[in-house]
C-alpha positions as CSV (number, residue, x, y, z in Angstrom):
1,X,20.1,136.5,-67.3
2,X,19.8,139.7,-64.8
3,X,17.7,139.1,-61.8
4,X,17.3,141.9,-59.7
5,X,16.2,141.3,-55.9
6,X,14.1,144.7,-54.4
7,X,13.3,143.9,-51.1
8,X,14.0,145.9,-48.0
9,X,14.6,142.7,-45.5
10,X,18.2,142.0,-46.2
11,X,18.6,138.1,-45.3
12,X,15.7,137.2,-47.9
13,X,17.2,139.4,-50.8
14,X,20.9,138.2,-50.0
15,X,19.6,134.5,-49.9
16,X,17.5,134.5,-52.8
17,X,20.6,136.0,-54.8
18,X,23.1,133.5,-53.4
19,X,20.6,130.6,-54.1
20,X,20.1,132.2,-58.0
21,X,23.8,132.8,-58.8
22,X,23.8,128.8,-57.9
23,X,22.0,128.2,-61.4
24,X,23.7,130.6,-63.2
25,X,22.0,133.7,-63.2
26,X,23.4,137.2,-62.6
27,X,21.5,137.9,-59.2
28,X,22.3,141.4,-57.1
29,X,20.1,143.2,-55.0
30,X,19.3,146.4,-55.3
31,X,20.5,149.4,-52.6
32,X,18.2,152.4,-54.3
33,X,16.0,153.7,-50.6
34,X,13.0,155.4,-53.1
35,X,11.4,154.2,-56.0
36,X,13.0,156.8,-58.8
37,X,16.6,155.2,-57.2
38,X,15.1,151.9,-57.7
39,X,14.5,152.5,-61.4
40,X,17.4,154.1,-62.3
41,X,19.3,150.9,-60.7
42,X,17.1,149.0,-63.1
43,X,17.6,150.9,-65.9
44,X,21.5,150.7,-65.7
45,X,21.0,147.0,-66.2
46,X,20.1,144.9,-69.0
47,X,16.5,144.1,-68.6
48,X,16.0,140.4,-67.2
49,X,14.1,139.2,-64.3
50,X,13.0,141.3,-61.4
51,X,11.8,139.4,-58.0
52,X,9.9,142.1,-56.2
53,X,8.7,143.2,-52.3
54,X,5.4,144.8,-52.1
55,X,6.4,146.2,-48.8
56,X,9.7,147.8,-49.0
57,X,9.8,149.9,-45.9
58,X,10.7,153.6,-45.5
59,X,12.8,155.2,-48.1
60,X,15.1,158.3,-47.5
61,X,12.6,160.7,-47.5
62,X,10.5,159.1,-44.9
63,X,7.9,157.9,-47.0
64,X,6.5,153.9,-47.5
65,X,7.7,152.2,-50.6
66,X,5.1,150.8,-52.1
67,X,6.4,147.7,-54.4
68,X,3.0,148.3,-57.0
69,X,4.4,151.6,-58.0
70,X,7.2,149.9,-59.6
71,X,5.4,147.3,-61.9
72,X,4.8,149.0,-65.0
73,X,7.3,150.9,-64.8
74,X,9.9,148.0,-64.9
75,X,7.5,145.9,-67.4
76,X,7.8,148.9,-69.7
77,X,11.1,148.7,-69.4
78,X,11.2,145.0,-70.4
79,X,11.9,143.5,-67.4
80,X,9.7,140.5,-66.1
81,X,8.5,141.0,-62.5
82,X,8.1,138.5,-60.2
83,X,6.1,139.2,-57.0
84,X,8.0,137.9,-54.2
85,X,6.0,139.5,-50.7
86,X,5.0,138.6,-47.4
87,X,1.8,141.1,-47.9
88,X,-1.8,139.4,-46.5
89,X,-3.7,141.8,-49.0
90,X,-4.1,140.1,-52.0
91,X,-5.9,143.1,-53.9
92,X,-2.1,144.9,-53.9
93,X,-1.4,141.5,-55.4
94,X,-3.7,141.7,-57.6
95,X,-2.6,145.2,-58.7
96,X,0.3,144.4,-59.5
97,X,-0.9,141.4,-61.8
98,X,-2.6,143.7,-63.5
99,X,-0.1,145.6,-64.0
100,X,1.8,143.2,-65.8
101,X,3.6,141.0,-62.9
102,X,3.7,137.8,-64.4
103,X,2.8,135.8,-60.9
104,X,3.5,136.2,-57.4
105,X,5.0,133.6,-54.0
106,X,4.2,134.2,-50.7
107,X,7.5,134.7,-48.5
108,X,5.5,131.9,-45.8
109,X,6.2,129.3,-49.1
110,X,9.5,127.0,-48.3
111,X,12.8,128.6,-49.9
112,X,13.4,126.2,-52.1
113,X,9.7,127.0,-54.0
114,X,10.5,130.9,-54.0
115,X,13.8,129.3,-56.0
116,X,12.0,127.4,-57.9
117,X,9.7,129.9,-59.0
118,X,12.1,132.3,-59.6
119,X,14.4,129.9,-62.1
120,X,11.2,129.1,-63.5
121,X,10.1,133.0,-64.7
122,X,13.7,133.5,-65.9
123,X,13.5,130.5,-68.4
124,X,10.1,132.4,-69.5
125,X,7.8,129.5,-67.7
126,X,4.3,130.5,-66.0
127,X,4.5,131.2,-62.9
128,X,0.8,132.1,-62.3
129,X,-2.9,129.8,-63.2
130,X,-4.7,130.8,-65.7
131,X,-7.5,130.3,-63.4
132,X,-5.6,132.5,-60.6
133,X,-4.8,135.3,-62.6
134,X,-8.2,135.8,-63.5
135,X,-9.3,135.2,-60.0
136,X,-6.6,138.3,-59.4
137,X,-8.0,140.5,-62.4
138,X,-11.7,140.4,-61.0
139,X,-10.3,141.2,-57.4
140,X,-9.0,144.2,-58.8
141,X,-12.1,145.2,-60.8
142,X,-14.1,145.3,-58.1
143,X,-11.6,146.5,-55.6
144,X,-11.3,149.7,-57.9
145,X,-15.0,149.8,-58.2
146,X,-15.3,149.9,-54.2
147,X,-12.9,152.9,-54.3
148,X,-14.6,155.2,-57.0
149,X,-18.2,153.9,-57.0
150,X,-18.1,153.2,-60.4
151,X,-17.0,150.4,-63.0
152,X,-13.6,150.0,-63.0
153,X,-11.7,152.3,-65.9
154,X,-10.8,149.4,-67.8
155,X,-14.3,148.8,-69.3
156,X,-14.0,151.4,-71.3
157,X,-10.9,150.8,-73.0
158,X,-12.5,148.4,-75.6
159,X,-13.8,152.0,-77.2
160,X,-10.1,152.8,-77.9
161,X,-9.9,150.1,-80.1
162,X,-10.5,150.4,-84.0
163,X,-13.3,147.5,-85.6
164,X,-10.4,145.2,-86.7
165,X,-8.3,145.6,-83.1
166,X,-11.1,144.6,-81.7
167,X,-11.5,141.5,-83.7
168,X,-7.9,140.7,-83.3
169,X,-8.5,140.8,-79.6
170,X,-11.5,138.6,-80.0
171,X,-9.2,136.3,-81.4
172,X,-6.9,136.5,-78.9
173,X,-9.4,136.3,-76.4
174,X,-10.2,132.5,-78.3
175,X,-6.6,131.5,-77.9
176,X,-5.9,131.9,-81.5
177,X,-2.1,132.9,-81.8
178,X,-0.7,135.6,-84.0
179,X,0.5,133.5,-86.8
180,X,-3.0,132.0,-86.9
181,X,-5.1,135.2,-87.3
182,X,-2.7,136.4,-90.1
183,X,-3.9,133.0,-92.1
184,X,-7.2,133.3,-91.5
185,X,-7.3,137.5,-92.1
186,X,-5.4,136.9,-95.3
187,X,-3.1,139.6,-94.2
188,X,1.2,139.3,-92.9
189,X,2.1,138.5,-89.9
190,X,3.4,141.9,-89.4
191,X,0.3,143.0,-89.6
192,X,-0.9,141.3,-87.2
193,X,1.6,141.8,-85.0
194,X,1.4,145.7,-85.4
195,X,-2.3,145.4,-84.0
196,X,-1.5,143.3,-81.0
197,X,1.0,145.9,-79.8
198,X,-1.5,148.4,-80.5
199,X,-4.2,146.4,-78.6
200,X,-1.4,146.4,-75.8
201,X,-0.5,150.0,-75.4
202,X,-4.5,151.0,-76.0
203,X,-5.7,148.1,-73.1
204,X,-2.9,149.4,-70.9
205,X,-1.3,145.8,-70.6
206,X,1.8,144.6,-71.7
207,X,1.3,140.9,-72.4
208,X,-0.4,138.8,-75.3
209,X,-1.4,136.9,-72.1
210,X,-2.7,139.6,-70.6
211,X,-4.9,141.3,-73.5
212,X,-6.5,138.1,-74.0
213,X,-7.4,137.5,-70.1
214,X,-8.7,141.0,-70.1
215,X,-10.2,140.5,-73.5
216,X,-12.1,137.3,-72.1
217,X,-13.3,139.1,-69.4
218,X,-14.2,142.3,-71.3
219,X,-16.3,140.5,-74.4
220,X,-18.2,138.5,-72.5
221,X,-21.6,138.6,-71.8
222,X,-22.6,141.8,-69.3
223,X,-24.5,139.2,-67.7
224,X,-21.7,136.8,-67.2
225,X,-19.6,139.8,-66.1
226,X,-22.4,141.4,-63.5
């Protein structure tokens, strides 16, 4: 598998490569000095794991390169992204979770568990709590409802969804897996898979995980959400 090291402090990014290419994975670190050179280094590779600096210092037009920018982006482009920052403020951690970063390490953790974590999201393992990443998804709520004044945009993206998406994410929300909707909907699993990658694109995620984490959160109770 590609793993991709984009981090402006050289001696971590050449380390964590040498340390990867130890258990067999294609590890390089990027050179791109903004974030459109960053993704167009990406996107000459085949997607595969992506171990990413929040902080990546000045790029060559003088301005701070801000690691979040680059989540989606990359996670739309099927790459997994694996936070890898010494950053104190967990909402940009947070951020980037929600953006589809499938967990995050502190650069303070010993070497060997940045390694560790690192094999461990390229074999497709979690990486990240269940009970973090929810932690992570509130911070974020109400760290965008501190900056507008308002409920953060995501509560009103359940009105996107048609009567039966919305069940489908109910179910997904319940921990129910695709194969088990389809039998109990009386309807193919293409079908059902169809809808979750609606549910996706319309919720602005791009995990099963991650629709149903925001689905928990989103059909609960307003009073167990206030």
């Amino acid at each position: 598998m590609t793993v991709l090291v984009i981090d402006d402090h050289r001696l971590v990014g050449t380390s964590l490569v040498l340390a990867l290419r130890g258990h067999a994975l294609d590890a390089r670190s990027a050179t791109g000095r903004t974030l459109a050179a960053l993704l167009d280094e990406a996107a000459a590779l085949p997607p595969g794991l992506v171990l990413l600096d929040l902080d990546l210092g000045r790029g060559d037009d003088g301005t701070e390169l801000d690691g979040v920018e680059l989540v989606a982006p990359l996670c739309a482009a099927g790459w997994t992204v694996l936070v890898v920052t010494g950053t104190s403020d967990r909402s940009r951690v947070a951020a980037a979770v929600c953006r589809g970063a499938v967990g995050w390490v502190a650069k303070s953790a010993p070497f060997e568990d940045l390694v560790r974590a690192a094999v461990d999201a390229a074999a497709g393992f979690p990486v990240l709590a269940p009970a973090e990443r929810a932690e992570l998804v509130a911070l974020h709520r109400r760290t965008v409802a501190d900056r507008t004044g308002r409920p953060a945009d995501r509560d009103r993206l359940l009105d996107r969804l048609t009567p039966r998406e919305l069940e489908v994410l109910r179910a997904l929300a319940e921990g129910k897996r695709a194969r088990a909707i389809a039998e109990e909907s009386w309807v193919a699993l293409s079908t059902v898979r169809s809808q979750i990658r609606a549910i996706l694109t319309k919720l602005e995620v791009n995990s099963q995980l991650q629709a149903a984490a925001l689905g928990r959160e989103l059909l609960a109770p307003r009073r167990d959400r206030d």
